[in-house]
Each structure stands twice: as structure tokens, then as C-alpha cells.
VOTIVEX-385030 format. One record per residue (C-alpha): residue in three letters; x, y, z. Coordinates in steps of 0.05 Angstrom, whole numbers, padded with zeros to 5 digits, always signed. Last residue first. Example, Ala and Ser with C-alpha at 12.3 -4.5 7.8 and 13.67 -1.06 7.14 Angstrom:
BEGIN
SER+00273-00021+00143/ALA+00246-00090+00156/
***
This chain:
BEGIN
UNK+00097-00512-00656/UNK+00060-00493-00577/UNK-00016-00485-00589/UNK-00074-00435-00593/UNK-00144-00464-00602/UNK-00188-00433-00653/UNK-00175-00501-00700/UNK-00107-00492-00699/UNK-00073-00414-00669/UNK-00007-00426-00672/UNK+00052-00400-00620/UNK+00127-00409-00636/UNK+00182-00423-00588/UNK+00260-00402-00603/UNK+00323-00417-00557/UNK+00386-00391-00566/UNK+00375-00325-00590/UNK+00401-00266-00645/UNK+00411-00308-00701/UNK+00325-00310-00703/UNK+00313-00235-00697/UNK+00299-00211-00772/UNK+00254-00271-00788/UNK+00222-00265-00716/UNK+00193-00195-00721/UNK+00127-00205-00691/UNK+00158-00209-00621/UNK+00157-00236-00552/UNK+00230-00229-00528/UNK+00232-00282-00469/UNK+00305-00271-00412/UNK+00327-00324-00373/UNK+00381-00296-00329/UNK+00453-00313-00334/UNK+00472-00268-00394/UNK+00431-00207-00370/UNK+00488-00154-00363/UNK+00536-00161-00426/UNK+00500-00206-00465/UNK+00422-00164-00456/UNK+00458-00096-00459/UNK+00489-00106-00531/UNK+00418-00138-00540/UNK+00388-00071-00521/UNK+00437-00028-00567/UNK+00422-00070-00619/UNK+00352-00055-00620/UNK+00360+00012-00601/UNK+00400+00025-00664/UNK+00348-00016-00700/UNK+00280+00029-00682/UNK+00246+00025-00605/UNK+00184+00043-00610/UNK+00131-00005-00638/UNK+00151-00081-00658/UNK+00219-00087-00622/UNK+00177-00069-00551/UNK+00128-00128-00579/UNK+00124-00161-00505/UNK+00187-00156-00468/UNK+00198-00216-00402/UNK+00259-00222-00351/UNK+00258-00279-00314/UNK+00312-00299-00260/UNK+00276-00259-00199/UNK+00302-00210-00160/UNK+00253-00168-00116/UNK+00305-00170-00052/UNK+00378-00201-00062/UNK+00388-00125-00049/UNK+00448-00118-00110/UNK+00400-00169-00153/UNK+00344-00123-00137/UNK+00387-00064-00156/UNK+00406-00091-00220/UNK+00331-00107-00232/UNK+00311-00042-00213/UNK+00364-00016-00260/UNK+00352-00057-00323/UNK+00277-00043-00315/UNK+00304+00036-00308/UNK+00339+00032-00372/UNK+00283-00005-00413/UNK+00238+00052-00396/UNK+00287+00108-00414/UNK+00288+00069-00478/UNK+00219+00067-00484/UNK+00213+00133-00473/UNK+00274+00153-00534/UNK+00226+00114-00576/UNK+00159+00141-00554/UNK+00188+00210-00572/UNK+00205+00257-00511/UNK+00176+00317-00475/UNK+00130+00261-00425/UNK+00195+00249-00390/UNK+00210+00315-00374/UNK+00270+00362-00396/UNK+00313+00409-00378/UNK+00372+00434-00437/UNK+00445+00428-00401/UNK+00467+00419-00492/UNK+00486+00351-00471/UNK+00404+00343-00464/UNK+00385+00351-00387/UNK+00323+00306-00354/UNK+00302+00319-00279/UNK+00256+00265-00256/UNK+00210+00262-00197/UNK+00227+00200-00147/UNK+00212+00230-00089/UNK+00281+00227-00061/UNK+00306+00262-00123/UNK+00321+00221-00193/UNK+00371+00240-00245/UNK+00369+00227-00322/UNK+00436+00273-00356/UNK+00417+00248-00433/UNK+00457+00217-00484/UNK+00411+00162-00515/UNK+00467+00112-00549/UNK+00436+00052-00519/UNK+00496+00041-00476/UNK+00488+00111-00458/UNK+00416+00108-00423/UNK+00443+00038-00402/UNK+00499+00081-00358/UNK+00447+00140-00349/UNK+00401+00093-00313/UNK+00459+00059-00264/UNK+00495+00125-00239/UNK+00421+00146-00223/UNK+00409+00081-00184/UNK+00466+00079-00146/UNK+00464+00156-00131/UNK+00400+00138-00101/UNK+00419+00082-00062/UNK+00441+00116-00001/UNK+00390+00166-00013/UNK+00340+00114+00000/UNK+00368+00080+00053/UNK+00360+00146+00097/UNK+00295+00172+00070/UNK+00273+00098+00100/UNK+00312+00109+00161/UNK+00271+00166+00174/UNK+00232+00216+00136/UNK+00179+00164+00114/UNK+00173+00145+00186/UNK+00215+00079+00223/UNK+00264+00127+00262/UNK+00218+00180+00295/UNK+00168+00125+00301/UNK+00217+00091+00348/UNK+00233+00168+00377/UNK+00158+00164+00392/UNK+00156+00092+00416/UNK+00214+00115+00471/UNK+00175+00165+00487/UNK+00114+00125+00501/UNK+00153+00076+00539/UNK+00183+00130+00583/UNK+00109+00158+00601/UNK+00085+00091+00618/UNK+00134+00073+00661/UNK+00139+00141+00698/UNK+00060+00130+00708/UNK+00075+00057+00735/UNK+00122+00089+00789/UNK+00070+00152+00802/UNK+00017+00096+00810/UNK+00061+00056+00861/UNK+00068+00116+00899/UNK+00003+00146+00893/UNK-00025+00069+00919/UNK+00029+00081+00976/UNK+00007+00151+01005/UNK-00063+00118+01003/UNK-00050+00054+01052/UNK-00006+00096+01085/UNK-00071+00147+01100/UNK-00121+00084+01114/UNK-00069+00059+01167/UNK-00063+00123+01198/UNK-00130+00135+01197/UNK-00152+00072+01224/UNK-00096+00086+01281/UNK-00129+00150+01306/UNK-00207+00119+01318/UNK-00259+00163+01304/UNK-00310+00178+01353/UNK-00361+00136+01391/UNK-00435+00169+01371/UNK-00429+00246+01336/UNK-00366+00224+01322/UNK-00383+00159+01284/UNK-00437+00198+01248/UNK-00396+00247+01223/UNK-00352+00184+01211/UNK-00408+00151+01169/UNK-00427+00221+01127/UNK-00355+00238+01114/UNK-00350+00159+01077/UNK-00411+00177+01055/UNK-00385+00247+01015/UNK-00318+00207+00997/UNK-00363+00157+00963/UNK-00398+00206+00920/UNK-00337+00253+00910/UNK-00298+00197+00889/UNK-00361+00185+00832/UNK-00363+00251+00811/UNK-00292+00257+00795/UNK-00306+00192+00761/UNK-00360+00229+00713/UNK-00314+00276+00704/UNK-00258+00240+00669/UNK-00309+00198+00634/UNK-00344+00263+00614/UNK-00264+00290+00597/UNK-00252+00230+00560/UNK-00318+00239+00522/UNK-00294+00314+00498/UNK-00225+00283+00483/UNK-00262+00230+00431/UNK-00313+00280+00399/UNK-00244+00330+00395/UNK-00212+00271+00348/UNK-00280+00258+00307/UNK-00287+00335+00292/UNK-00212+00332+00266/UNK-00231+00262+00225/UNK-00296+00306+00200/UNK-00246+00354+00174/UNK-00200+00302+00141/UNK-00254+00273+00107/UNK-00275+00337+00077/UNK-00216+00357+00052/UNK-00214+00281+00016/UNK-00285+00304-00006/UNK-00260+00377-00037/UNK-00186+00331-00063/UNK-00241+00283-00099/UNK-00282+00341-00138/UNK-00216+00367-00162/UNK-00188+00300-00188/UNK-00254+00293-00218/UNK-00258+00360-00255/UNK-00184+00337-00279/UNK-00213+00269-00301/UNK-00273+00303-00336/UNK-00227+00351-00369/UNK-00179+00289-00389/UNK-00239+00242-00420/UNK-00260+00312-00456/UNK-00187+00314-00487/UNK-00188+00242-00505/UNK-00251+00243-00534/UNK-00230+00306-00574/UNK-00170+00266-00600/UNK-00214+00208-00611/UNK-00259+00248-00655/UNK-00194+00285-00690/UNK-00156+00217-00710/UNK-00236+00186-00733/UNK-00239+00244-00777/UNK-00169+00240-00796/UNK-00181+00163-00813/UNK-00239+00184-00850/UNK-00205+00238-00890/UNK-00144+00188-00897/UNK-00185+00131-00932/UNK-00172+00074-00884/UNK-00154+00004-00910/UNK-00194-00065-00887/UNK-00171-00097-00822/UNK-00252-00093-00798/UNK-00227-00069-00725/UNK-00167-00049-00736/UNK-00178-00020-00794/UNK-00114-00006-00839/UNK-00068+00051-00846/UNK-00032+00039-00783/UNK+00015+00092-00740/UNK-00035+00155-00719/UNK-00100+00100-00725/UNK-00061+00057-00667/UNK-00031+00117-00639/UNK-00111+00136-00630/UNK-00135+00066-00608/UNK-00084+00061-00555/UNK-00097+00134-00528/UNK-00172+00117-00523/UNK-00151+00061-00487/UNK-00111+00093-00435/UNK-00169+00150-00427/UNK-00216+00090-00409/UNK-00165+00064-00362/UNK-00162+00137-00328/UNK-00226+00154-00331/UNK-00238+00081-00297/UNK-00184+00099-00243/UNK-00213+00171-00226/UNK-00287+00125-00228/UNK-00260+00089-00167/UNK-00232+00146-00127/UNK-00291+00185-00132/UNK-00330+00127-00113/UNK-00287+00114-00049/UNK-00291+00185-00034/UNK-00369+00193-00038/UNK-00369+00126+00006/UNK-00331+00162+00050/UNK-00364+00229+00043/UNK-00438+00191+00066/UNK-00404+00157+00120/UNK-00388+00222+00149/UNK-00447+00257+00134/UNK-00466+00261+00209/UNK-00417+00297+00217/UNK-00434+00367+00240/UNK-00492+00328+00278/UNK-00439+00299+00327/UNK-00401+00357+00338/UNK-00468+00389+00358/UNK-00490+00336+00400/UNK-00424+00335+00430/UNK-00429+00411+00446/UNK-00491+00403+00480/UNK-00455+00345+00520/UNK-00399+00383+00539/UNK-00442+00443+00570/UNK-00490+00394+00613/UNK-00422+00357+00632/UNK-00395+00425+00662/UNK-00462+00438+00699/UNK-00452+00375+00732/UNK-00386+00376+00741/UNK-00416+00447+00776/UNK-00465+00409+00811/UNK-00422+00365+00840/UNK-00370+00409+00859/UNK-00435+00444+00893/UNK-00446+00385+00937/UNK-00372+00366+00955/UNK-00375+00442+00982/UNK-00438+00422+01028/UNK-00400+00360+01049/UNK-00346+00399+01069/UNK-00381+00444+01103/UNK-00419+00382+01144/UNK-00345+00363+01162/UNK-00327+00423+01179/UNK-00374+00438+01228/UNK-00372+00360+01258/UNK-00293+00387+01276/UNK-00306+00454+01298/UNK-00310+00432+01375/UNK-00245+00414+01376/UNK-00214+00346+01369/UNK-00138+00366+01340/UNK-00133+00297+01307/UNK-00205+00297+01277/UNK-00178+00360+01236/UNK-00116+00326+01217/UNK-00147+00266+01198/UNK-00194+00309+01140/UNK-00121+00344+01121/UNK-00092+00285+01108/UNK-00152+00247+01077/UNK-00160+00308+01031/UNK-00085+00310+01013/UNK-00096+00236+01000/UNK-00157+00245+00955/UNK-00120+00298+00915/UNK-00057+00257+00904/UNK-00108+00189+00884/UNK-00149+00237+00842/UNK-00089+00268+00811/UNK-00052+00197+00797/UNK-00112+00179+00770/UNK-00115+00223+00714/UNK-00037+00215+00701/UNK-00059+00141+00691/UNK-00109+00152+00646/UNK-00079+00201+00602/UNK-00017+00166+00595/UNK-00060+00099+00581/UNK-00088+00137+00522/UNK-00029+00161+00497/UNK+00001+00097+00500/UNK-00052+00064+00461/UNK-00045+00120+00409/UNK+00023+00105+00407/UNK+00028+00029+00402/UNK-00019+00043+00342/UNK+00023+00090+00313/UNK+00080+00042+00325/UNK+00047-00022+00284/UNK+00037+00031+00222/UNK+00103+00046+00229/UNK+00144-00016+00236/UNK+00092-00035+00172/UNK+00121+00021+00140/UNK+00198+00003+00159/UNK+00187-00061+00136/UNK+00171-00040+00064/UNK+00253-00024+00063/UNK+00262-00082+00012/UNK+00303-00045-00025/UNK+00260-00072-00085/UNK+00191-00065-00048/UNK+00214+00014-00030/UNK+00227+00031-00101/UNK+00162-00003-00123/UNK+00124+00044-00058/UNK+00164+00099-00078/UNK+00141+00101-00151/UNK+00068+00082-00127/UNK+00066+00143-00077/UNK+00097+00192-00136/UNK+00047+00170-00191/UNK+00057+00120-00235/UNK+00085+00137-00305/UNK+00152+00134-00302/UNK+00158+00065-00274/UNK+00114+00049-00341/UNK+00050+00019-00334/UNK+00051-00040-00371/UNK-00029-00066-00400/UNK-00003-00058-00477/UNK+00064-00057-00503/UNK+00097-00097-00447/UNK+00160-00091-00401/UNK+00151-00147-00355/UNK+00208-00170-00298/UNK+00226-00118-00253/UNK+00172-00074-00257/UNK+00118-00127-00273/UNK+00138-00154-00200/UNK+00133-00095-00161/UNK+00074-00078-00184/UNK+00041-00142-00165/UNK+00069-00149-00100/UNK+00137-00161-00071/UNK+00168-00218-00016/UNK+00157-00282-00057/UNK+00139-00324+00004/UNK+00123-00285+00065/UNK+00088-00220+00046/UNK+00058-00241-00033/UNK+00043-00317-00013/UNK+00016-00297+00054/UNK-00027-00234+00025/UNK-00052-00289-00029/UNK-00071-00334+00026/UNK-00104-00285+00077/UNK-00147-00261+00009/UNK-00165-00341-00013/UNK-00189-00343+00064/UNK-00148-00381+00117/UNK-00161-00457+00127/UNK-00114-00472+00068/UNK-00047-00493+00115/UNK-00001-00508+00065/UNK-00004-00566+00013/UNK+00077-00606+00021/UNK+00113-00613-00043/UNK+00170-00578-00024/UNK+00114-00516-00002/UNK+00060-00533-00044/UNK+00014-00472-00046/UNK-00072-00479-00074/UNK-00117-00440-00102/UNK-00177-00462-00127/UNK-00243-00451-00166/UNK-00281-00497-00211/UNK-00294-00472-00253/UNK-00228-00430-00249/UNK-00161-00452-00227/UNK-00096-00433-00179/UNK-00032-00481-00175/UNK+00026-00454-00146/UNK+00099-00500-00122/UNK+00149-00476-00083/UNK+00216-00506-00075/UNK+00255-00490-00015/UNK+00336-00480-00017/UNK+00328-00405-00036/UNK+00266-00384-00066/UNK+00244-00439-00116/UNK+00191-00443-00180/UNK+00149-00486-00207/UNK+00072-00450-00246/UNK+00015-00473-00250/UNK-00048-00456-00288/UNK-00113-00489-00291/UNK-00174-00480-00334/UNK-00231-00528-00325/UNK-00288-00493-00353/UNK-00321-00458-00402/UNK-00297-00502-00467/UNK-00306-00463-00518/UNK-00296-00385-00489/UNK-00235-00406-00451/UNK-00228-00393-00380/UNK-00205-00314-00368/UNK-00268-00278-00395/UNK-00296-00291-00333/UNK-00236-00253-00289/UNK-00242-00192-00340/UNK-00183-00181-00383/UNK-00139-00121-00378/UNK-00070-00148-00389/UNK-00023-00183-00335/UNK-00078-00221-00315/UNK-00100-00226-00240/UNK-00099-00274-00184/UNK-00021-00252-00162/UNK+00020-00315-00176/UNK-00024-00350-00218/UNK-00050-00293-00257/UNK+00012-00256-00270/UNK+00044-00321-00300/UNK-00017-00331-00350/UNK-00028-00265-00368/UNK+00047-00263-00391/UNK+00054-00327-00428/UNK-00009-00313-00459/UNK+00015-00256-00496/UNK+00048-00311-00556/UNK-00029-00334-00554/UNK-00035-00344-00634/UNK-00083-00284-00642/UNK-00033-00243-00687/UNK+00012-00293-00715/UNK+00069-00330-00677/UNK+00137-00318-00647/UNK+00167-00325-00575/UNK+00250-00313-00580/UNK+00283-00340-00511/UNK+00349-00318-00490/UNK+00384-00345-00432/UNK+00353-00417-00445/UNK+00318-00470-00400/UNK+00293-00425-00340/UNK+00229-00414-00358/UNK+00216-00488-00384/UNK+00140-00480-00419/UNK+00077-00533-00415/UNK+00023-00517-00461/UNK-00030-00564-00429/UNK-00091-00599-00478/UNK-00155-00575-00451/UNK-00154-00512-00498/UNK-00114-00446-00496/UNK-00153-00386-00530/UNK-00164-00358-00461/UNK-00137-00405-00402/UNK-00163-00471-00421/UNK-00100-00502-00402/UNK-00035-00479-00373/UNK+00041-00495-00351/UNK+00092-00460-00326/UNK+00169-00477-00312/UNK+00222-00453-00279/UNK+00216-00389-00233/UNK+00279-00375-00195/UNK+00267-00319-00140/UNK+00325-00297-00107/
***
């Protein structure tokens, strides 16, 4: 378990050079008040950034140090897994990053990357989107479980089993495989030449053996059919190497579709931040009278014109982002074809390398013919040479059929390994072990909250909703209230489940504003009813606007001000 204490900052957005310093792990229930502006949200950018190098909201990495002072800002954060104490300190201008392991500095002679992957892999165990899973549910940069797509549901499901072994297993075993492969090839190819070349060696002693006068004839015939083998290899490599040229040219736009598909998939994620935004701004004109921007009141025609423009912004933003969705699957196509071409390039060369060597034995088993024609034409041939030359060969094939066996038996053994490890493995396995788990656990808070529904998720983590009335639903069919509750019920679930796993569990549980938008007084008091009954030893921070009304309901309360444009603890 992860058991984050304290956190402190400075010059981190409207923070100055004086630290705010905050115990985590002080209260169960922690109430964090303050005026628009004040830095209550801080907490959150500021935790997300030192453990995983980027804000919890969407705020470019040099808008990060405050906007006064432009430098120095530091943020730290104490926490422990297990019986070892961990310590993180990461800044900007200047830059650094540093890991105190029981107040010892790790290794830094890796690259900030190589670091970061160490702290995620081998010290806190989950990523980034594990993490705000489990322990944020915000108002504005939180991506709800619900809405990420299928790969990113399993891959959070999978960090809080802690089943993301099995993928790396995988990865490592395809590799192993393809290497095998190869070798299998390889080997098997030389265990023909080497059976071939003995049979030839047999029969070639067999024909010296019985000495007749038809003995330099064959020879020179065989020499003459050693000849045209090589000119039909030849012939053979003359046909393979037209059709690699052609392969080759029918991709030469490979790395032209990769970067096409890297763009693709870049601009699909800023069509989808930009429609996120737009969707902000709307239910913030849909729900507010007043101006945002100027915070002056909105005549309803204009704030129905301004409704309808972002509506059809929205719905262009969408079209695009469908057109683009369409235009990436063509290129991914694409990629896969030129990954076929690729994969028939690579056998075509094995078979010129196959060749090539074919070639090459024939080469020196022509001279060798060519010295013991001459031999015989001069002394002879000498019995016991051959013999010793045909064990010698008999016992390479023997030895190469052994390590051939090897080979082959490995690679089947790394196939039913892979067999095991893939997504329709042992993973599929754990995963429907757990699922019942899960589902029992959702519609239990679902209930607690007083939202009746039947919620159930399948092995890939789509959702079938039913109303007591068996009535299907989906997710996006409900009212931002009963989705934030669904919300809140799986974040009490994955954490439940972490805590079950002793995997992605963690003793902080932070809300920003959820009591200020969606969810009304019955699932107010539903969620604290939750909060004593299942959360009681954790540390849990409500960030909220609505501190008059929420005060009796925590043990600990910290209020942000904003004083002479810097924010500050009161």
C-alpha cells in the first residue's frame, strides 16, 4: 500500500516562494475551501506533477512556475510503500528530479524518462491513469472510467489487479518466438545440407569403392549437374530479386504512413481535448447566467446564440473527429499491409541466404570433386580418408538433429507460454474471477446512494445498464447526476479492489467540486453515508465551494486565500 503523507510546494502557479506545506495523512476527512482563484485545485496539480511530471489539469509545462516570480518552483511530496520511506522532489528553473529512497539519492545516471519509468514500474507500481482512477474524481481534467475507451479501461483494470505482468510476459515471449523461429529455420536448413551432403559423400565413396572404369565419368557428370544447380539457384535468385525490388517499391511509403499515422493519432486527441472544452464552456453557459469570461449577466438571446454556436462547434468538432477516425483506420490498414509486404521481404531474403549457401556447398563440393578427380587420375583415393570424412559427417547431422530437437521443443514450449500469458489467457482468467467482484461491488454503492440500477461489466469492460423496470441502458443515456454517481461507485470499487489486491492502493482519496455540479443533497448524503462506513481509515480531501453547508460533516478543515496575487494556506 501506498501511504502518501505530506506535500509541500512553492512557486507552482499562483503559489509564491513561501512553501504551503500539507499533512495527507493527518485527518480521515479533510474539507478544502476558498474563493474562486485561491489555489484549493492546486493540491491536485501539484501531487500529479511530482509523481508523474504532469498536472492533473490541462496546464502547459511553462505555465506551471508562477507567472511573478519565473523560477524556483519545487514540489515534494513524503510518502512510504511498505517498510521503506520514499521521498520525491522534482522542480522547474531550474530543472530536477530527484528519489530518496530512506533518505538515500538513487542512482540518477539514467535519463529523467528511465527514471520516471523506474519510479512508475518498481516503486509505486501504476501509472498515471491508474492513479487518478483510484484516487481523484475531479470536475474538470478527470476522465471518467466510463469514458476511456475499451484498451484504456482494461489497461486501469489490469494496473489494479496487477495482472500488467502478464503483458510484459508477452511482449518478452513474442520476441523469444520470433528468435526461435528463426533459429528453427536455420537449423532445420542445415540439417538438410549436412543430410544431403552426407548422402552425397556416401554415394561419391561408394563409387570410388567399386573402382571401375566409370568412376572419373561420373565424377565429371557430377560436376556438370553441380553446374546447372547452379545456374538454376541462379536463375531462382534472378526471379526473387525482381520480386524484392518490387515488394520493396510497393512500400516505399512506409515511413511516409507512419508518420501520417502518428499525426492522425495526434490531432484525434487534440479534436478530442478541443471538443472537451467546447463541451465545458457550453454546460457552463447551459447552467450559469453570468459571463464567464467578463462575470457580467447574459441576456438569454445572446446566451442562446452563444448555446447554439457552441453547439454547432461541437457538432462540426465531432464530424471532423469522425472523418478523422475514418481517415486513421485507412492509414492504420495501410500499415498493416506494408507490415505483410515487410514479413514476405524477410522470407524472400532467407531463401537468397538459403540459396546463396546452397551455392556455396556446391562450390566447395565441386573442388573438393575436382582434387580427387585429380587424385585418381594421379595416386587414387585413399579408403580410410573416406571413412573418416563420412563419420566425421554422419556425426555433425547427429549432433545437429539433437540441437534441432532442442530448438524445436523450446519453441513450443514458448508458444504454449504465450498461450498462457496472452490477452485470452491467464489474464481473461483473473479477470473474470474478479468480475463478479466488481459488479457485486458497483451496484452495492449504486444502492447505497439510492440509484437502483442493474450495472454489469463483460470482459471488455462495456456496460450493460437495466432500470428495475429490465429497461437497457448506456452510460451516456443518463443525467450528469445519476453519472456522477455511477462514477463515484466505480472509484469506490477500484479502490476496494486495490485494497483487496494490495496492488494500486493508496491512503488518499481526493473530489474536486463533485458537491458543487452534479450530484444534488440525496447524493450528498448518500456519499458521506459511504465515506464512514467504507473510507473511515483513509484520508479522504473534499475540495468544495460549499463549505458553510459542509463544515459538521469533517474533522479537519483547510482554507485557501488568494493575498496580494499569491495563494496561501489560512
Amino acid at each position: 500500500m501506498i501511504v502518501i503523507k505530506k506535500i509541500k510546494w512553492k512557486n507552482f502557479l499562483s503559489t509564491g516562494n513561501q512553501f504551503i506545506n500539507i499533512d495527507l495523512n493527518k485527518s480521515a476527512s479533510t474539507l478544502v475551501i476558498g474563493e474562486n482563484g485561491s489555489g484549493k485545485s492546486t493540491l491536485l496539480d501539484a501531487l500529479c506533477f511530482v509523481l508523474f511530471n504532469r498536472p492533473f489539469r490541462y496546464i502547459k509545462k511553462e505555465q506551471i512556475v508562477n507567472s511573478i516570480n519565473e523560477k524556483d518552483c519545487v514540489v515534494e511530496v513524503i510518502f512510504s510503500v511498505g517498510k521503506k520511506d520514499f521521498k520525491i522532489i522534482r522542480g522547474i528553473k531550474p530543472n530536477f528530479f530527484e528519489i530518496y529512497c530512506d533518505d538515500i539519492l538513487l542512482n540518477q545516471d539514467a535519463s529523467n524518462v528511465d527514471y520516471q519509468k523506474h519510479l512508475e514500474q518498481n516503486i509505486l507500481k501504476l501509472n498515471y491513469r491508474s492513479f487518478v482512477q483510484v484516487v481523484i474524481l475531479g470536475s474538470s481534467s478527470y476522465e471518467p472510467f466510463m469514458r476511456l475507451r475499451a484498451r484504456y479501461r482494461r489497461e486501469v483494470v489490469e494496473e489494479i489487479l496487477d495482472i500488467k505482468v502478464f503483458t510484459q510476459m508477452a511482449l518478452l515471449l513474442r520476441l523469444k518466438n520470433q528468435e526461435l523461429t528463426k533459429n528453427v529455420q536455420e537449423i532445420k536448413h542445415k540439417c538438410d545440407l549436412l543430410d544431403e551432403k552426407y548422402n552425397l559423400e556416401k554415394k561419391h565413396f561408394e563409387t570410388i569403392k567399386n573402382k571401375n572404369e566409370n568412376i572419373l565419368s561420373d565424377k565429371e557428370h557430377l560436376l556438370k549437374q553441380n553446374e546447372e544447380d547452379i545456374e538454376k539457384y541462379n536463375a531462382k535468385l534472378s526471379e526473387i530479386d525482381k520480386e524484392l525490388g518490387y515488394l520493396k517499391t510497393s512500400i516505399s511509403d512506409k515511413t511516409e504512413v507512419n508518420e501520417k499515422v502518428n499525426k492522425l493519432q495526434i490531432l484525434e486527441a487534440k479534436l478530442e481535448t478541443n471538443i472537451l472544452n467546447h463541451k465545458t464552456s457550453l454546460q457552463t453557459l447551459q447552467e450559469s447566467d453570468i459571463c464567464p469570461t467578463c462575470g457580467q449577466d447574459i441576456k438569454q438571446d445572446v446566451r442562446e446564440i452563444k448555446i447554439s454556436e457552441r453547439n454547432a462547434k461541437i457538432l462540426k468538432l465531432e464530424t471532423g473527429l469522425k472523418d478523422l477516425i475514418s481517415e486513421t483506420l485507412k492509414a492504420e490498414h495501410r500499415v498493416n499491409a506494408i507490415g505483410s509486404v515487410s514479413e514476405k521481404i524477410s522470407d524472400l531474403e532467407l531463401n537468397i541466404a538459403k540459396i546463396n549457401t546452397s551455392i556455396d556447398e556446391i562450390n566447395r563440393f565441386s573442388n573438393k570433386v575436382k582434387i580427387e578427380i585429380d587424385e585418381i587420375k594421379t595416386n587414387g583415393v585413399s579408403s580410410t580418408d573416406v571413412y573418416t570424412s563420412l563419420d566425421k559427417l554422419k556425426q555433425d547431422l547427429e549432433d545437429t538433429k539433437i540441437q534441432r530437437d532442442e530448438i524445436v521443443e523450446e519453441k513450443a514450449i514458448v508458444d504454449i507460454a504465450r498461450e498462457i500469458v496472452n490477452d485470452t489467457g491467464a489474464k481473461t482468467k483473473i479477470i473474470e474471477k474478479y468480475l463478479p467482484i466488481m459488479n457485486q461491488l458497483i451496484n452495492e454503492y449504486l444502492q447505497n446512494m439510492d440509484f437502483f440500477i442493474n450495472f454489469e461489466l463483460n470482459d471488455e469492460f462495456i456496460e450493460t445498464i437495466k432500470s428495475r423496470y429490465r429497461d437497457d441502458f448506456s452510460y451516456n443515456n443518463f443525467s450528469e447526476g445519476e453519472k456522477m454517481r455511477i462514477d463515484l461507485a466505480l472509484l469506490f470499487t477500484w479502490r476496494a479492489v486495490a485494497k483487496l489486491k494490495n496492488s494500486t492502493n493508496t491512503n488518499i482519496l481526493i473530489l474536486d467540486e463533485i458537491f458543487d455540479s452534479s450530484l444534488d443533497g440525496e447524493g450528498t448524503d448518500a456519499f458521506f453515508k459511504i465515506l464512514n462506513r467504507n473510507l473511515q481509515n483513509e484520508n479522504t480531501f473534499i475540495i468544495s465551494h460549499k463549505g458553510d453547508i459542509l463544515f459538521d460533516k469533517f474533522t479537519n478543515i483547510i482554507k485557501f486565500q488568494k493575498h496580494k496575487n499569491f495563494a496561501r494556506l489560512v
